[in-house]
C-alpha positions as CSV (number, residue, x, y, z in Angstrom):
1,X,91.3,59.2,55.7
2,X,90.0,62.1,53.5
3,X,91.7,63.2,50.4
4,X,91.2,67.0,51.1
5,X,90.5,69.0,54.3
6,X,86.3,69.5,55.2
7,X,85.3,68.4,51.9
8,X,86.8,71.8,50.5
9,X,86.7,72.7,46.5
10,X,89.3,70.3,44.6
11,X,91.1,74.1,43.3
12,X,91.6,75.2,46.8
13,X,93.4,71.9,48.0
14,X,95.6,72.0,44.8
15,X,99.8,72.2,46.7
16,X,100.8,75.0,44.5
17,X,97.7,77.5,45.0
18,X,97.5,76.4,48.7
19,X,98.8,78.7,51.3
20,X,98.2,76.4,53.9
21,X,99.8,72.3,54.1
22,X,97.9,70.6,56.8
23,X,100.3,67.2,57.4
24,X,97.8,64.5,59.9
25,X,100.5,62.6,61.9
26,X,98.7,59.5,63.9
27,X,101.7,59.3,66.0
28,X,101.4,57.9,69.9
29,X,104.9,56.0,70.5
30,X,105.1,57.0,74.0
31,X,102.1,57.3,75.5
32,X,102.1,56.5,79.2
33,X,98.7,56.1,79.8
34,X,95.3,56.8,77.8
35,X,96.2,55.4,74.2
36,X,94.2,56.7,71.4
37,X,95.7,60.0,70.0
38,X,97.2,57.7,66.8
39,X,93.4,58.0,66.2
40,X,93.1,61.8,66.2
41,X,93.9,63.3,62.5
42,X,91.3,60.6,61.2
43,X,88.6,61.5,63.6
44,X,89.4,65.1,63.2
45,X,89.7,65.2,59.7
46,X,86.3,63.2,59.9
47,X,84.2,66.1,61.6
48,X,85.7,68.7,59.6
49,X,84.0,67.1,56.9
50,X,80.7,68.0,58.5
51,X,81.5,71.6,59.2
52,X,80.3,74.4,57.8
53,X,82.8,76.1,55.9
54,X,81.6,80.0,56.6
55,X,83.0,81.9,59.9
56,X,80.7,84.2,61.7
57,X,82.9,86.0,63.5
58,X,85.3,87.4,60.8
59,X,82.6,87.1,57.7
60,X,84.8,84.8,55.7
61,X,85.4,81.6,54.3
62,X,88.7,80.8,55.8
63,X,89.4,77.9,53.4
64,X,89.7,80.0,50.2
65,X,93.2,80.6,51.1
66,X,93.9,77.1,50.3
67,X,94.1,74.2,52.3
68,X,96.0,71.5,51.1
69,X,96.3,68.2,53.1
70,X,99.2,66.4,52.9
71,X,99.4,62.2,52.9
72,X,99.2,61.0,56.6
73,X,102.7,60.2,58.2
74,X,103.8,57.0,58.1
75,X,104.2,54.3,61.1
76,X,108.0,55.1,62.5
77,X,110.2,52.6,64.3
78,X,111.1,54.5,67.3
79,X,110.6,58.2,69.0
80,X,114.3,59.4,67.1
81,X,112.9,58.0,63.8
82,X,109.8,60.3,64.0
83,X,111.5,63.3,65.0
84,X,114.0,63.1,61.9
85,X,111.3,62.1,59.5
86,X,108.9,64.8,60.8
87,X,112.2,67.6,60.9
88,X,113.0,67.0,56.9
89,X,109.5,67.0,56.0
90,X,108.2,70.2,57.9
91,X,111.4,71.8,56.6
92,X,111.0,71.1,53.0
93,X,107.4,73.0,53.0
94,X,108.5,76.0,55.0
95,X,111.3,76.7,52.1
96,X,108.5,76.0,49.5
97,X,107.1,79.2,51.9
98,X,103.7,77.3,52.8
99,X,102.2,78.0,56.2
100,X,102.5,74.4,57.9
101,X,100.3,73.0,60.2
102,X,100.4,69.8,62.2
103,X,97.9,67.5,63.6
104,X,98.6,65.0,65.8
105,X,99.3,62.6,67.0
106,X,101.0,63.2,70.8
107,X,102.8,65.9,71.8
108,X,106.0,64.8,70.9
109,X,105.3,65.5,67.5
110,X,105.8,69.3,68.6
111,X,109.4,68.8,69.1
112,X,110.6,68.5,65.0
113,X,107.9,70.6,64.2
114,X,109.2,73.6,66.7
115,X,113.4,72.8,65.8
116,X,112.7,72.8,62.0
117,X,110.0,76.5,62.9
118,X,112.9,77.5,64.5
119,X,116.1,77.1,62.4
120,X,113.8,78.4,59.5
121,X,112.5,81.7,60.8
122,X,114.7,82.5,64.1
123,X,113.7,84.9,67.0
124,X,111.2,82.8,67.7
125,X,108.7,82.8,70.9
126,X,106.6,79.0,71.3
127,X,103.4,79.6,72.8
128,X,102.3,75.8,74.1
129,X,98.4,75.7,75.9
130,X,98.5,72.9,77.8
131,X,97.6,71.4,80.9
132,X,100.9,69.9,81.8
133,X,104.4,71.3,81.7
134,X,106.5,68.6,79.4
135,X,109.5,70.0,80.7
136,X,111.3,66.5,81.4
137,X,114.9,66.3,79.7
138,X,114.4,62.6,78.8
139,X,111.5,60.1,80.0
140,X,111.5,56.5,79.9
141,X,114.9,56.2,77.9
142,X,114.2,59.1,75.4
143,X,114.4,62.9,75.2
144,X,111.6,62.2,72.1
145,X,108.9,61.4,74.9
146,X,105.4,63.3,74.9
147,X,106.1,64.2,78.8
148,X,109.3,66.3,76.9
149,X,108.0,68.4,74.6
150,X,108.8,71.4,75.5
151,X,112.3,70.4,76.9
152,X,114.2,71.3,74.0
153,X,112.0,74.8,73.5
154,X,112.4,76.1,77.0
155,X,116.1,76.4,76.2
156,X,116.1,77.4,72.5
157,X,112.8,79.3,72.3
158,X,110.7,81.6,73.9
159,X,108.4,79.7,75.8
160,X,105.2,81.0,77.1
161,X,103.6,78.0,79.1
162,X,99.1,78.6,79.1
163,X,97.0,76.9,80.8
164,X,98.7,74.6,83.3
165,X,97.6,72.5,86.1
166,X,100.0,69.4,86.3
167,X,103.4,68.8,86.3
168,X,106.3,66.6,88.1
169,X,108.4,68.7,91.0
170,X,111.5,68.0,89.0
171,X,109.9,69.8,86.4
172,X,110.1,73.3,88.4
173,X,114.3,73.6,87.8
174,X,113.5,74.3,84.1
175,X,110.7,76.0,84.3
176,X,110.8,79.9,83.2
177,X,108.4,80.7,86.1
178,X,107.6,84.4,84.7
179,X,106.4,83.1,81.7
180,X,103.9,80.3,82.6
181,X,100.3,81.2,83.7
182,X,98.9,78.5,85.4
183,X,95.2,77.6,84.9
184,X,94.5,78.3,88.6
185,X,96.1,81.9,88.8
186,X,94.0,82.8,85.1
187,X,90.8,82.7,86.8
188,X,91.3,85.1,89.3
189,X,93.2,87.6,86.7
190,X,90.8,89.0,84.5
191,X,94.1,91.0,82.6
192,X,95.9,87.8,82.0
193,X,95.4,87.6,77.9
194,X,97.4,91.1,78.1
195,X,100.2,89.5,80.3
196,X,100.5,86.7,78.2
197,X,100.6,88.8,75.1
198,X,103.5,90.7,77.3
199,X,105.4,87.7,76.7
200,X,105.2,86.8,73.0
201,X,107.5,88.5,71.0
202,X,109.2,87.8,67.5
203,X,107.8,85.3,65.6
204,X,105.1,82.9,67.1
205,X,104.7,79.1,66.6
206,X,101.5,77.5,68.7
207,X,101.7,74.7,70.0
208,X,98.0,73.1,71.4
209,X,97.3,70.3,73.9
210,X,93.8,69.4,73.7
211,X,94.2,68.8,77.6
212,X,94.6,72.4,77.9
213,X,90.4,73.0,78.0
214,X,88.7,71.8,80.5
215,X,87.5,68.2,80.4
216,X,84.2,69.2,80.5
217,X,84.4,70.1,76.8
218,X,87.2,68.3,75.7
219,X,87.2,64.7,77.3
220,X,89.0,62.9,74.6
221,X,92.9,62.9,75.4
222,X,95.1,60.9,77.0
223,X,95.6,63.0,80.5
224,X,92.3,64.9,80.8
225,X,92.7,67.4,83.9
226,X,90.2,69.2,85.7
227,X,90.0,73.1,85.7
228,X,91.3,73.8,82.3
229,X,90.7,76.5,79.6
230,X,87.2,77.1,78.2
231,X,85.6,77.8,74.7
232,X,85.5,81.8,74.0
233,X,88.9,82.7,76.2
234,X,90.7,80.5,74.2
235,X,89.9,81.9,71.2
236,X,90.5,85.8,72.4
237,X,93.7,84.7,73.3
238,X,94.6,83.0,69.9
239,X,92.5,85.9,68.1
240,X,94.6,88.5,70.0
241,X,97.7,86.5,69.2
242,X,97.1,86.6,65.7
243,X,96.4,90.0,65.4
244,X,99.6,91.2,67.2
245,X,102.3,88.9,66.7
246,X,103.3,87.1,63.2
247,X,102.2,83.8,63.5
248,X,104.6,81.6,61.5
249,X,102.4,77.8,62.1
250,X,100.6,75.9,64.6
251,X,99.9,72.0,65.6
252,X,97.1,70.8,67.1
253,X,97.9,67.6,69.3
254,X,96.4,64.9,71.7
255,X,93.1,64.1,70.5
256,X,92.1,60.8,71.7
257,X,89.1,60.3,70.1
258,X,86.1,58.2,72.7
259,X,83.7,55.9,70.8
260,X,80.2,57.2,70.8
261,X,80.9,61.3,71.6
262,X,81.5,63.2,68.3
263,X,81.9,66.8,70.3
264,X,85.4,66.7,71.2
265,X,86.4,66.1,67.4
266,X,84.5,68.8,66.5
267,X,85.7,71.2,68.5
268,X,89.7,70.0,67.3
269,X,88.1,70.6,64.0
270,X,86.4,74.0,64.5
271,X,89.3,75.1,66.5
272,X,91.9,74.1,63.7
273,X,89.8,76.2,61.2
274,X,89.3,79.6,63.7
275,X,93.4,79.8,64.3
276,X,93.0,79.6,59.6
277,X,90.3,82.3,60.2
278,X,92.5,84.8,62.3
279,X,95.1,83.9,60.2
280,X,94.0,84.2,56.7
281,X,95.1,87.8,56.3
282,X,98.8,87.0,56.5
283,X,99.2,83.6,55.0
């Protein structure tokens, strides 16, 4: 795995000039069908090493804020193992006052990173793209499980569900119906960015399942659904976001990387450095 984020300058990686901590976490415990996303940070991290590092849209080089990457997490024993591991650690850089980032890894990796977001900088709305809900109190024996995520959120956060297309009926009880905008009902709203925006206030943490685009673009997760988010609305939503609301950190999750097709770890990796681009202003 590589020593510094897209190959960047050795003096922009250094910890203590870094604004940013990027922390890879090859996580997939609980997986309940495609396997793979243990594999994401490394093929992630791998593209970003063949991106340009200059942004056309905002006329900047969004790594000069520094980007330092942080070891990989280690193997844990069990779903409650990860979250406390992952809780101290994400903790301990938000009081050193670095922006943190995650990369994953599946989506239960979203669960410390959002309780230690949240006991640091309060009044806190999650915004979580996604194609499914992950709104399951506990699945197969654990509340730790990728298919509850956002379990723990919906009741201590401001949750603002985008993107979704798949969920379990059980699922609907806990559900803040007001506040999800399901892939289906965005394409016939052309003022849903603003309604979603209605709904984020206080701080922001983002939360990203790769299964939130459309298969057609990003193939490689676990659950890939049809008729999911596409390229540039995705990124006037996070642009907007960032310009509006203080963003306080983000994780990228669910990459299952396919052998042979390159794009979808490109577009994690291009991704991951537009949400630094929008941001760079207030890290």
């Amino acid at each position: 795995m590589s020593k510094t984020f897209a190959g960047i300058p050795a003096n922009y990686h250094d910890y203590e000039r870094a604004g940013v901590v990027l922390y890879p976490v090859g996580y997939d415990g609980t997986s309940t069908w495609g396997k793979g996303a243990d594999k994401g940070p490394a093929a992630f991290l791998d593209a970003a090493e063949n991106m340009e590092l200059y942004d056309i849209e905002t006329d900047s080089e969004p790594y000069r804020k520094g980007i330092h990457l942080l070891n990989p997490a280690p193997e844990f024993k069990s779903p409650a193992s990860m979250v406390e591991h992952l809780h101290k650690e994400i903790t301990g850089h938000l009081k050193k006052g670095k922006f943190v980032t995650t990369f994953g890894g599946e989506h239960s990796i979203s669960i410390p990173c959002i309780r230690a977001f949240r006991e640091h900088f309060g009044n806190m709305t999650v915004l979580q793209l996604d194609a499914h809900t992950d709104l399951r109190p506990s699945y197969e024996g654990t509340p730790y499980n990728h298919a509850c995520a956002m379990a723990e959120a919906v009741t201590t956060t401001n949750l603002v569900q985008v993107g979704i297309r798949s969920m379990d009926k059980s699922e609907a009880e806990f559900m803040k119906r007001e506040k999800v905008f399901f892939a289906g009902d965005i394409r016939k709203d052309k003022f849903w960015i603003d309604r979603v925006l209605e709904k984020c206030v206080g701080n922001v943490y983002i939360t990203i399942d790769l299964d939130a685009f459309d298969p057609s673009i990003m193939p490689a997760t676990g659950t890939p659904e049809p008729g999911g988010l596409f390229w540039y609305e995705t990124l006037e939503l996070l642009k907007r976001v960032c310009e509006r609301n203080k963003v306080v950190g983000f994780d990228i999750v669910e990459l299952c990387p396919i052998d042979g097709i390159t794009a979808p770890q490109f577009l994690a990796a291009k991704l991951y450095y537009k949400l630094i681009a929008y941001l760079q202003d207030k890290i």
